[in-house]
Structure formats: structure tokens, C-alpha cells
BANUDO-437163 format. One record per residue (C-alpha): x, y negated, z negated; residue number from 1; residue in one letter. Coordinates in steps of 0.02 Angstrom, whole numbers, padded with zeros to 5 digits. Example, Ala and Ser with C-alpha at 12.3 -4.5 7.8 and 13.67 -1.06 7.14 Angstrom:
REM BANUDO-437163
{pt {00615, 00225, -00390}, 1, a}
{pt {00684, 00053, -00357}, 2, s}
END
This chain:
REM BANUDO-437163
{pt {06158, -06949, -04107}, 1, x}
{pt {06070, -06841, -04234}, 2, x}
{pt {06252, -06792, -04330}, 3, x}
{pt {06312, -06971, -04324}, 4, x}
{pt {06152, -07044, -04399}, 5, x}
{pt {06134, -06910, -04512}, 6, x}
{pt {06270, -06957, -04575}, 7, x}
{pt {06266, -07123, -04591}, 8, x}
{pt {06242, -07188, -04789}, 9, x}
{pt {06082, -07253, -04831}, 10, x}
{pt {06105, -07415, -04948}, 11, x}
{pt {06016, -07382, -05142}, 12, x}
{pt {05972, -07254, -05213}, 13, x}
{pt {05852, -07115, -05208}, 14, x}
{pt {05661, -07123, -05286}, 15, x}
{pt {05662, -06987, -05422}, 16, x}
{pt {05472, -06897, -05436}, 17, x}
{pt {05450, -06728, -05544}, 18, x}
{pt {05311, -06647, -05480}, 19, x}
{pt {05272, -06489, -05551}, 20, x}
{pt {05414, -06388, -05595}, 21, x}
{pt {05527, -06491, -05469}, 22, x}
{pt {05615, -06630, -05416}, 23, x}
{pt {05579, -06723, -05250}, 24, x}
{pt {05688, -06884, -05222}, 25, x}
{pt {05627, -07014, -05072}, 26, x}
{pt {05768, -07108, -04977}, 27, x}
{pt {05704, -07214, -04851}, 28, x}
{pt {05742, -07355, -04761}, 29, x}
{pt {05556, -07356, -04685}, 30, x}
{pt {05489, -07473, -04818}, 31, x}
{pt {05305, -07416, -04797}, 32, x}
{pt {05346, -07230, -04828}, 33, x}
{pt {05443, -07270, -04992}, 34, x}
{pt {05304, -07386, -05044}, 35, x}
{pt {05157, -07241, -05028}, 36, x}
{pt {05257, -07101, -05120}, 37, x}
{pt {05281, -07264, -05278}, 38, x}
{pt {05105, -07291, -05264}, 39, x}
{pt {05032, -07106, -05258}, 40, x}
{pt {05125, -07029, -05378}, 41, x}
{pt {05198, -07189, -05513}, 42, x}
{pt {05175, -07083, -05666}, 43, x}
{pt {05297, -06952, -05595}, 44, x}
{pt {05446, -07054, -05577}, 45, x}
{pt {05586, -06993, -05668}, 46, x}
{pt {05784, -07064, -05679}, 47, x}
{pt {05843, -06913, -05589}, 48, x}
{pt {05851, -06715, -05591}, 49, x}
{pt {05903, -06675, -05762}, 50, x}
{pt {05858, -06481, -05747}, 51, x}
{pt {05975, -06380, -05639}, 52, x}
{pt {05839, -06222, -05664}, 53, x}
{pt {05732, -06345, -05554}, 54, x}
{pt {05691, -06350, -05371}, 55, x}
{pt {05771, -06496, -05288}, 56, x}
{pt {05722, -06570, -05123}, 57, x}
{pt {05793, -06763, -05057}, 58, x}
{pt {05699, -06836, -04904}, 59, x}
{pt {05825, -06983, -04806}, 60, x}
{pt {05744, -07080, -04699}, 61, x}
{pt {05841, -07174, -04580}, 62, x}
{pt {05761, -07308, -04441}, 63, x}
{pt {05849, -07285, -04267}, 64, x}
{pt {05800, -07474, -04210}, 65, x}
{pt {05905, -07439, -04035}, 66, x}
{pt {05767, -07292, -03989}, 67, x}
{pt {05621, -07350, -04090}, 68, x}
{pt {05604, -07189, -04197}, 69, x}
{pt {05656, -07116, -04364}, 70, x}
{pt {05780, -06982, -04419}, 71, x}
{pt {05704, -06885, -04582}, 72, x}
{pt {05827, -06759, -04651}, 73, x}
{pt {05795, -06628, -04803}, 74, x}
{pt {05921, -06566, -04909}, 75, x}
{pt {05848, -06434, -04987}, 76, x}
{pt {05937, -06246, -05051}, 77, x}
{pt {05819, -06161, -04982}, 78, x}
{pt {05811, -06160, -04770}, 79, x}
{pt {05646, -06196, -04690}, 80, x}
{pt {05576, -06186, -04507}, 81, x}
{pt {05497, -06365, -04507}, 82, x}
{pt {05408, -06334, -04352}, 83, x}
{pt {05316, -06166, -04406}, 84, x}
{pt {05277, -06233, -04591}, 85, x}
{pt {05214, -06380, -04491}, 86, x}
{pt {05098, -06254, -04383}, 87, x}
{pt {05060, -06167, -04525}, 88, x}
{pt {04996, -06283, -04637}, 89, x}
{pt {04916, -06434, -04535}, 90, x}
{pt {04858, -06342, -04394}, 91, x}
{pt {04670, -06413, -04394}, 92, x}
{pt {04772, -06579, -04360}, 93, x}
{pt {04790, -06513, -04173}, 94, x}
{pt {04987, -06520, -04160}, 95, x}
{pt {05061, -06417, -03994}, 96, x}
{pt {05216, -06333, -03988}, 97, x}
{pt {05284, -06386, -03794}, 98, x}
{pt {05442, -06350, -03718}, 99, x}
{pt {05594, -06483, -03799}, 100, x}
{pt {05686, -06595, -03665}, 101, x}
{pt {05851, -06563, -03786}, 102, x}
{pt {05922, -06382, -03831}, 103, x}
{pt {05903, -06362, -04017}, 104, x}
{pt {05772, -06447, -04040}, 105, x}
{pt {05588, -06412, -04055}, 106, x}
{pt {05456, -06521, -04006}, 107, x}
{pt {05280, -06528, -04067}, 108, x}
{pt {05131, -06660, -03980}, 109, x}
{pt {05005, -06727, -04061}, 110, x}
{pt {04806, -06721, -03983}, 111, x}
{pt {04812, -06859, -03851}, 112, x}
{pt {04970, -06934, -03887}, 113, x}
{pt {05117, -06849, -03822}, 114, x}
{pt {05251, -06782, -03906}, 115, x}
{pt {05282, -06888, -04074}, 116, x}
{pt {05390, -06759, -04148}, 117, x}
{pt {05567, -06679, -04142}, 118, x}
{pt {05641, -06535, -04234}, 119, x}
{pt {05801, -06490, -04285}, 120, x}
{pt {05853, -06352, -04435}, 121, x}
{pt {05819, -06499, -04576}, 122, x}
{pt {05798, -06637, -04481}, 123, x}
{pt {05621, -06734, -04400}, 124, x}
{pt {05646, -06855, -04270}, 125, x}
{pt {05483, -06954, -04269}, 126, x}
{pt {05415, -07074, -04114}, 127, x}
{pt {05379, -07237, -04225}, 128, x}
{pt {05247, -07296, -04114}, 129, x}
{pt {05131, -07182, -04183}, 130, x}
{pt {05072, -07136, -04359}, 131, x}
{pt {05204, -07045, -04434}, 132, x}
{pt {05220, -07051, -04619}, 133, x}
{pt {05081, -06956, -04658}, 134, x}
{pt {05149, -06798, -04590}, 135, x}
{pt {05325, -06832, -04640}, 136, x}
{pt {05288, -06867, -04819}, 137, x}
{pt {05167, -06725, -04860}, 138, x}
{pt {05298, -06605, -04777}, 139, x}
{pt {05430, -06675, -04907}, 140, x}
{pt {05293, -06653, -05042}, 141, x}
{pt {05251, -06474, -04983}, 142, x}
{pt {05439, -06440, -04952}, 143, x}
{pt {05449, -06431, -05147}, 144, x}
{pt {05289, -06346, -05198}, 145, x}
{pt {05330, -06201, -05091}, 146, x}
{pt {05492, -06179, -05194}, 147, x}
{pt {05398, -06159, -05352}, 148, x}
{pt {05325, -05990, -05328}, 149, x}
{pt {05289, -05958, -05512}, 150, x}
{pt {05150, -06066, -05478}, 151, x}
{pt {05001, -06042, -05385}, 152, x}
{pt {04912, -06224, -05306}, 153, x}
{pt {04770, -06267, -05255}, 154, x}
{pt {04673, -06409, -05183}, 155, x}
{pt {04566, -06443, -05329}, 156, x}
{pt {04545, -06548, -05492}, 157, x}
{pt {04605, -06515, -05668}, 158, x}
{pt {04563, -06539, -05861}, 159, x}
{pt {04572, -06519, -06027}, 160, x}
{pt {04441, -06517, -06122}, 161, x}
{pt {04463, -06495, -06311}, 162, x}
{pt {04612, -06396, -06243}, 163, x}
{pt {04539, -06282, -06120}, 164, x}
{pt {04585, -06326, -05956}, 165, x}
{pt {04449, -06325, -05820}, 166, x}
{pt {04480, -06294, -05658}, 167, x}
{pt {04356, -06381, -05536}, 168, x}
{pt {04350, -06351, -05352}, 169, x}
{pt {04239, -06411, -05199}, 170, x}
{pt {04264, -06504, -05030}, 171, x}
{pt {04302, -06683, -05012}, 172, x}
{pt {04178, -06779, -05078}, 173, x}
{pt {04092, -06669, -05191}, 174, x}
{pt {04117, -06743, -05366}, 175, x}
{pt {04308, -06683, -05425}, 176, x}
{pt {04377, -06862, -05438}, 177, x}
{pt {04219, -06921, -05514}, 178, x}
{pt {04208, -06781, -05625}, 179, x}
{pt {04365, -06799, -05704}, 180, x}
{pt {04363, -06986, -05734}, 181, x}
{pt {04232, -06965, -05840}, 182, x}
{pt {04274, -06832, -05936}, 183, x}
{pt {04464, -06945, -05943}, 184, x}
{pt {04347, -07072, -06030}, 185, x}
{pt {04273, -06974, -06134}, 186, x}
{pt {04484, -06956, -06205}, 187, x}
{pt {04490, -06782, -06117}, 188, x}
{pt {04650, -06716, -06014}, 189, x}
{pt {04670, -06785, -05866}, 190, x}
{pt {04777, -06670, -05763}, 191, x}
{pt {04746, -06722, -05571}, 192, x}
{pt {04608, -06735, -05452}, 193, x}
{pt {04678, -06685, -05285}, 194, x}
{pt {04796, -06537, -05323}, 195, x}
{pt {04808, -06416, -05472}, 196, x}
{pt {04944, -06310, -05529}, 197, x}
{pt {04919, -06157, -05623}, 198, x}
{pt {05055, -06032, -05705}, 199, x}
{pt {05056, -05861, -05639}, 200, x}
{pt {05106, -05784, -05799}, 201, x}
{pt {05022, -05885, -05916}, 202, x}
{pt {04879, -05941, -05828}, 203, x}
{pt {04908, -06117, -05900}, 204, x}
{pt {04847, -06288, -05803}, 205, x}
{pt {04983, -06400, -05787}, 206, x}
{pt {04968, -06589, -05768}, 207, x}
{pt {04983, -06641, -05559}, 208, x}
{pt {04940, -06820, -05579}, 209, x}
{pt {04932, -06941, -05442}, 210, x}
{pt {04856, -07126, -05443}, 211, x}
{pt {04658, -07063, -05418}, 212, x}
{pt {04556, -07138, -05263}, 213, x}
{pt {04369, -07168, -05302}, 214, x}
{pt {04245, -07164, -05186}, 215, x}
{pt {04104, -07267, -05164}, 216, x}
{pt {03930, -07197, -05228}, 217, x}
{pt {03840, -07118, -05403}, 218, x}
{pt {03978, -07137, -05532}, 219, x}
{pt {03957, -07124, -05722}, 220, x}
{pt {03937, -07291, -05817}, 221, x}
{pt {04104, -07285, -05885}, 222, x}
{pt {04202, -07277, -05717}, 223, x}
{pt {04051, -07422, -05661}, 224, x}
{pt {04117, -07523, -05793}, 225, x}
{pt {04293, -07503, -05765}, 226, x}
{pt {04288, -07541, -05570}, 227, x}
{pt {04164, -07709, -05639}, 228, x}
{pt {04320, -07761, -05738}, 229, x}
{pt {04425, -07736, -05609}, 230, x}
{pt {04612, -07713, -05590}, 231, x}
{pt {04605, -07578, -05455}, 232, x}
{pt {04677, -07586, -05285}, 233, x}
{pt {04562, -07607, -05137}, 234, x}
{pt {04618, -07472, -04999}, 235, x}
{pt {04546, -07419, -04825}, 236, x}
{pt {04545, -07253, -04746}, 237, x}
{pt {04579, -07208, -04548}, 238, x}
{pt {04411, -07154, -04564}, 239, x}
{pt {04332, -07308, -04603}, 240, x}
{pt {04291, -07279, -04785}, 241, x}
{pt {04344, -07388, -04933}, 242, x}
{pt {04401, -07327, -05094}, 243, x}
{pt {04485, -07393, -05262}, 244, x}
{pt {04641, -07348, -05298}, 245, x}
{pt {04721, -07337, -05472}, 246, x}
{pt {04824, -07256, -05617}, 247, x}
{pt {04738, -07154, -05740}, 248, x}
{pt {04874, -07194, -05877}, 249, x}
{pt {04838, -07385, -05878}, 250, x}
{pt {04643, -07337, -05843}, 251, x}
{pt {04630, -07224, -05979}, 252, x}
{pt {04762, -07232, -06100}, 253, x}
{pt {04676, -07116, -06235}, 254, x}
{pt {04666, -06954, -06090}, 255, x}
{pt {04792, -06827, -06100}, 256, x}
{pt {04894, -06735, -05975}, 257, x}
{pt {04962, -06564, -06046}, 258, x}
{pt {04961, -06404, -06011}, 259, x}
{pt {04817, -06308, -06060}, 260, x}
{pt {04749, -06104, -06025}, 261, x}
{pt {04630, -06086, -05891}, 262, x}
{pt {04454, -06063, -05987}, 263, x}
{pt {04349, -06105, -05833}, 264, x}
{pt {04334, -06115, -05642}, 265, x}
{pt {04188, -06226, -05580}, 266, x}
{pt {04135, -06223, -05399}, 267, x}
{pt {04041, -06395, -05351}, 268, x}
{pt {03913, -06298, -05260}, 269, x}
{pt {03772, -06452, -05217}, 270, x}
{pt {03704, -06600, -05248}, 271, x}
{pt {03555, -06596, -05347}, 272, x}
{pt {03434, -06689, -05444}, 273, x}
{pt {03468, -06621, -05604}, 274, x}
{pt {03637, -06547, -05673}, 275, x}
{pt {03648, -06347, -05670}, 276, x}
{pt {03774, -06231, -05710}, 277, x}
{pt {03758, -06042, -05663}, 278, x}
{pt {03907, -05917, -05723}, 279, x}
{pt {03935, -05768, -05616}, 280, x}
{pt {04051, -05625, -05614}, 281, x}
{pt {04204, -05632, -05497}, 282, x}
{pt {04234, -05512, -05384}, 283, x}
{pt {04353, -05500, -05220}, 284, x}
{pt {04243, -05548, -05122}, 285, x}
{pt {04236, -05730, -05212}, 286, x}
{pt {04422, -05740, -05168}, 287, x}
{pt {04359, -05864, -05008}, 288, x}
{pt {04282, -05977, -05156}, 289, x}
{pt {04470, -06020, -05214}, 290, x}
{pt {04582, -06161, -05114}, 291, x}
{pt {04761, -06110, -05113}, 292, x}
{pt {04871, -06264, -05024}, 293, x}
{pt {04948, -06173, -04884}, 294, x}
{pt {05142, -06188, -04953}, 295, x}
{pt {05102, -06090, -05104}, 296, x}
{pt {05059, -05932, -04989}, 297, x}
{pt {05220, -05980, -04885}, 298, x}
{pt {05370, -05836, -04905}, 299, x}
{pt {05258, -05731, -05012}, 300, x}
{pt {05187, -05593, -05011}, 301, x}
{pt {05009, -05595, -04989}, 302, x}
{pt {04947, -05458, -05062}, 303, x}
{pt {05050, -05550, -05210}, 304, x}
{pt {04947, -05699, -05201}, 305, x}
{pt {04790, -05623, -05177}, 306, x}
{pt {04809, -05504, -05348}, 307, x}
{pt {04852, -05655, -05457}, 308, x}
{pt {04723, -05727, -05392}, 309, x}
{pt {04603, -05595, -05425}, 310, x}
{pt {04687, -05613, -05576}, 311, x}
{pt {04638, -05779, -05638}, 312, x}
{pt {04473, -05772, -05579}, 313, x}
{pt {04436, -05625, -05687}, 314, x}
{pt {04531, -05696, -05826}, 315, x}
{pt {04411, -05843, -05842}, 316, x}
{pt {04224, -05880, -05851}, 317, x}
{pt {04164, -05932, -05661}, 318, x}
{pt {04034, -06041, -05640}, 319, x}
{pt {03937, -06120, -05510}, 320, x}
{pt {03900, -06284, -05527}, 321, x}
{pt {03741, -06387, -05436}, 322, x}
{pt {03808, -06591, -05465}, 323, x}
{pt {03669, -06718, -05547}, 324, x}
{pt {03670, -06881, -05616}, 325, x}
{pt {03852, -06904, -05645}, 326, x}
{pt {03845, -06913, -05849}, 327, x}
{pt {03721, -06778, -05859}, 328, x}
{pt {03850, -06663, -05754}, 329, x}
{pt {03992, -06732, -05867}, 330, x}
{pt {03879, -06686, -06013}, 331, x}
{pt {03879, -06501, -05977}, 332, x}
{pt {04064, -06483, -05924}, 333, x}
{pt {04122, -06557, -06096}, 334, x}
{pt {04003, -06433, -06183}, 335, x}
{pt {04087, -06291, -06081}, 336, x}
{pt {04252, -06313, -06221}, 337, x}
{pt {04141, -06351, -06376}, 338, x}
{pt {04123, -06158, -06350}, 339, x}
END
């Protein structure tokens, strides 16, 4: 079944994204799927691969109505165990590896709902009665990032300030989306709020956009005003919480995206009533501060990863940073590249 549907030619074309130094094209005839990856990541859309230098991965999506599940296939140059990168990278999501019904193929359950999941060399054969696009589409995302291994990324948020590129990082919630929208409408570089990509050699920032999500709670004026005047798209999370959705090239036109030198790393430390920013000295033992994604320590070294690491920290000024009133903490960010 697998060979003849993989087989099988999908009408249309492919959906053409560069992200980061790579190509990742979205076939699918799961409309849902194709209409996230259009909405996440619209100002990376590109006619095609026009770099042969470039990573390349396709994701094809067929529907098997007849069994009530999809067939996902890669083609990708580079082979991949799906189920161990799957492991690997979203364990805390509680997937099982149990023994398959079906030699050659692997299957992983999900926490409390059976087994959701097939694999086979590049293909994922998905149950469709549960939720399964969010684990199929961030494995075609990550399927590319781990190619690029002149880059190190990390789940974090990026700008450019007067061209020094800041590198902020801190746990959901803490004030990177917020952070960055307001220094975007101040007409600073807006490279990306949920993943940053730097250059191992030249320690550059490089723009990662993706249409930003913002929370509700303290915001600065500017980003008041612009939800007030609306235009953004109203979206709910599994977990109950709403956000606003939008792009930040149609939000704000004036903010840049490229690539600019590391000057900076800020760790969101707190929440506090007044703004504070405290430089320290890096050391190895602030290595556990940084937030690598788990594909770019896949098939590398990691004694590798954790020198250039070490080496970007101590390339830079580190700073901790204790969050305020959003304009006040925006305030002392933007001074941070006026030195």
C-alpha cells in the first residue's frame, strides 16, 4: 500500500519556503496542513529552489480516505531515522516506541491514545483521527534545519538594532515576542521571535521570520495601538489561550530583516517592576542559559556544538535582563546599540 500510494502523483504543485539557508517545499493534499505552513511562515515563500548549494527537503502529503489516515513522505539527500529524531527531539511530548504490527515499520503511541504513528525509512503513516499535523509539520521544518549545520539555532528571538543584532532568550511567555515588536516599531530589525539562526563562522544573526503570535497582557503602546486598529487574526491555542496572529512586514513596514553580528545575548531573567539589565561574564558553566533546538545538535559532534557555543557567548556582551513596563524595557535594549 505504502509503494503504490507513494507513488501516486499529487495534483499542483509544491509550496516553496526558504528558511534559513534552505529550501523546504509542502505538498499536501491535507488542506489544513498546507494552510498552517502559508500562514506561519508567508514572508518565506519563494518560486522554487534556485540554489543548488542549498539544502532541499519536499514533504507529500497524501490522504488514504479507504483507511482514514495519511501517507507523509520526505525526499530529502540526506537519510534520516524519523522515529529516533522523533524521540529525540519531542520526547517531553510522551511518544512510546511499541512493537509494529507490520515488518518495516516502526510504530510510536502517543500518551493515552494508542498508536497514531507509523514509520517507514522516509515515510509517516499518520492515524487521522487524532491530531497529527503538528508533529508532521515541525518534523518537515526540523528535517531542513538539521541539514544546515553551518548554523547553530536556537529557540529564541532576534534583532537588529542600529545593526547589532541582539539575541534574546527566555521561556514561553517571558517577553521575546513583545520585545521585539516594539523595538520593530521603533524601525529596528525584525529578525524572528520564536527561532534564531546564528552563523558559526561569522557569528552573524540571520533573519528566521514567521507571522508573530501576541499574547494577551502588558504590551508597549505601539503594539496596543496596532491590535486597537486591528487587522490581526484571532487564533486559539489547545491550551485554552488566545493570541493575535499577524505578519510583521504588513505590521511594520519600516523594520528590517538582515543579517547582522551578534553584539548581545539577553536572558529574560524576571518580571519586575522596573526595567534592569545586569552584564556578566560567560563562562561554561552558563552554557545551560543557551536554547539550542534539538536538530541543530543532531549528527554533530557535541563537543562541536558546545565550543562554538562557548564561542559566541564569549564573543558578545551577556546580560541578564529583569522585564518592566514594556517601553521602559524596550528603552534600554535600543540603548544597548547606541553603544
Amino acid at each position: 500500500m505504502q509503494e503504490q500510494e507513494s507513488g501516486r502523483p499529487l495534483t499542483g504543485l509544491p509550496d516553496w519556503y526558504q528558511i534559513g539557508d534552505g529550501y523546504l517545499g509542502i505538498q499536501s493534499e491535507d488542506g489544513p496542513l498546507a494552510e498552517r505552513f502559508r500562514e506561519l511562515y508567508a514572508e518565506c515563500v519563494v518560486p522554487g529552489p534556485d540554489r543548488a548549494d542549498l539544502p532541499t527537503v519536499l514533504c507529500q502529503v497524501r490522504l488514504l480516505e479507504q483507511f482514514n489516515a495519511a501517507l507523509v513522505s520526505f525526499e530529502d539527500a540526506e537519510p534520516l531515522d524519523l522515529v529516533d529524531f522523533t524521540l529525540d527531539l519531542f520526547g517531553e511530548r510522551g511518544y512510546t516506541e511499541r512493537h509494529p504490527p507490520v515488518a518495516g515499520w516502526r510504530r510510536l503511541d502517543a500518551p493515552g491514545q494508542g498508536a497514531p504513528f507509523a514509520f517507514s525509512g522516509p515515510h509517516a503513516l499518520a492515524d487521522r483521527d487524532f491530531q497529527w499535523q503538528s508533529l508532521l509539520g515541525n518534523l518537515a521544518l526540523n528535517r531542513l534545519l538539521r541539514r544546515q549545520q553551518d548554523l547553530l539555532f536556537f529557540h529564541a528571538a532576534s534583532a537588529s538594532v542600529h545593526g547589532s543584532g541582539i539575541l534574546l532568550v527566555g521561556t514561553k511567555g517571558s517577553g521575546k515576542t513583545t520585545i521585539s515588536l516594539a523595538l520593530a516599531e521603533r524601525g529596528h530589525g525584525f529578525l524572528g521571535d520564536e527561532i534564531a539562526g546564528v552563523r558559526v563562522g561569522t557569528l552573524d544573526l540571520i533573519p528566521m521570520r514567521r507571522s508573530v503570535s501576541i499574547r494577551e497582557g502588558p504590551r508597549p503602546r505601539a503594539v496596543d495601538r496596532l491590535v486597537e486598529r486591528g487587522g490581526l487574526r484571532h487564533e486559539q491555542f489547545p491550551d485554552g489561550s488566545r493570541r493575535l496572529r499577524g505578519e510583521v512586514a504588513s505590521l511594520f513596514p519600516g523594520a528590517g530583516h538582515s543579517e547582522a553580528p551578534v553584539e548581545a545575548i539577553i536572558f529574560l531573567r524576571r518580571f519586575s517592576e522596573t526595567a534592569h539589565l545586569e552584564e556578566f561574564s560567560p563562562g561554561r558553566d552558563h552554557l545551560s542559559l543557551l536554547t539550542p533546538l534539538g536538530c541543530t545538535l543532531w549528527g554533530v559532534p557535541r563537543a562541536l556544538r558546545i565550543m562554538q557555543m562557548l564561542r559566541l557567548m564569549s564573543s558578545t556582551r551577556c546580560f541578564f535582563l529583569d522585564v518592566g513596563a514594556p517601553d521602559e524595557t524596550t528603552d534600554l535594549i535600543e540603548a544597548l546599540g547606541d553603544v
